[in-house]
C-alpha positions, -999 to +999 in steps of 0.1 A: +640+594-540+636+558-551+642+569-588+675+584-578+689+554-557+676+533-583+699+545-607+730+548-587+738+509-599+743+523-634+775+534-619+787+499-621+796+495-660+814+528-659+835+524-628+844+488-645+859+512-675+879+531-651+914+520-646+924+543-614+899+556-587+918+588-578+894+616-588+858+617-602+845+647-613+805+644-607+771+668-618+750+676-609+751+665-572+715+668-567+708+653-526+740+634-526+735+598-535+762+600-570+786+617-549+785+595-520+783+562-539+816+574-561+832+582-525+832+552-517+858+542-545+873+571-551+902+590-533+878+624-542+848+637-553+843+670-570+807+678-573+779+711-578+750+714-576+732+750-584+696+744-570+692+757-537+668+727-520+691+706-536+721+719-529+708+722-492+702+688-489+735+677-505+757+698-479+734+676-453+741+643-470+773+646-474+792+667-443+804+636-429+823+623-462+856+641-464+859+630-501+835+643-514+843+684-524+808+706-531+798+738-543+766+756-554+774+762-591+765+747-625+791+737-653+798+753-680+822+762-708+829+798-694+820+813-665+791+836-656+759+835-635+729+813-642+696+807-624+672+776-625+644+768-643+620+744-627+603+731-651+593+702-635+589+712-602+579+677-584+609+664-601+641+674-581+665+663-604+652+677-637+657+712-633+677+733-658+698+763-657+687+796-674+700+833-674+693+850-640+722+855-616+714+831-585+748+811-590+780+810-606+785+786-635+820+775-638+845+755-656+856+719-645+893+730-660+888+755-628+894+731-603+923+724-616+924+684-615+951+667-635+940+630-618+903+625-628+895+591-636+855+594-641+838+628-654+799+618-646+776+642-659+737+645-656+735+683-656+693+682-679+714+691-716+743+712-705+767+681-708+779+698-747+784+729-725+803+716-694+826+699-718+838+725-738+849+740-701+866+707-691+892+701-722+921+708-698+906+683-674+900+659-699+936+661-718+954+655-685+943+621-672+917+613-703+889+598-675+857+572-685+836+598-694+795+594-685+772+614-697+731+613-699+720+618-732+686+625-734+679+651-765+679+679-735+712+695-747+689+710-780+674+738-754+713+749-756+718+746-787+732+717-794+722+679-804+733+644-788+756+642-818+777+671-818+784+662-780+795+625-795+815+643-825+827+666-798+845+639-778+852+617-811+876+643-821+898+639-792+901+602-792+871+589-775+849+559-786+808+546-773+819+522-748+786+512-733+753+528-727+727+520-694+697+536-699+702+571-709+739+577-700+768+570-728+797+560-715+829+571-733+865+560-732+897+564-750 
């Protein structure tokens, strides 16, 4: 847990980016300490979270913050079922999503939000993937976009670079980078 709370003050340099605090759009949720720290700034938080600990201790953590909306899923660019592959198992927020049929994987453009303001993702290389499901999303409102960037997103097929190229072609530019997130803007 100290590594998690640890990085919650990266946070900082993107909500400094963001111009409006109505809606961020956060993954994955984990235990509850991104989604709780963004509630207190923004109006609401949309988060999931597929792993069943996690997403145990998350509806815990966060049952008292009406901001903050949850569901046991994963992001993605089209919808199906997923399961999770822990291959790290003493590391609760590494794990990654595989084929199986434990959860549904959605798309952010499904929850229908035409106010985000931050789209903070740390979903272990499906950030490519959850982006190509949130180009509705992203169109409306054009949000600071965070996303960890670690090399992960190759297990899906894609590199860090098509991800940048990705979100180059609709406008958006490196703003800053903390650690291993990139933060993007237009």
């Amino acid at each position: 847990m100290p590594a998690i709370l640890s990085e919650v003050s990266d946070l900082g340099v993107s909500l400094n980016l963001c111009k409006q605090f109505r809606t961020a759009i956060q993954a994955g949720g984990n235990v509850g300490v991104y989604p709780m720290a963004l509630a207190q700034k923004f109006k609401r938080v949309y988060t999931v979270e597929p792993d069943a600990a996690n997403y145990d201790a998350l509806v815990m953590n966060t049952v008292r913050q009406s901001r903050v909306v949850i569901r046991r899923a994963a992001f993605g660019k089209s919808y199906g079922k997923a399961a999770i592959d822990h291959r790290c198992p003493n590391n609760i927020g590494a794990h990654q999503i595989q084929p199986g049929d434990e959860f549904e994987v959605i798309k952010i453009d499904s929850l229908g939000v035409t106010d985000c303001d931050l789209l903070q993702l740390d979903i272990e290389g499906s950030e490519h993937e959850a982006l190509l499901g949130a180009i509705a999303t992203i169109e409306a409102s054009w949000p600071v976009i965070t996303l960890e960037m670690n090399g992960l997103s190759a297990r899906y097929g894609y590199t860090d670079a098509d991800t940048i190229n990705l979100l180059a072609g609709m406008g958006y530019e490196i703003a800053d980078r903390v650690n291993r997130d990139v933060i993007f803007t237009k």
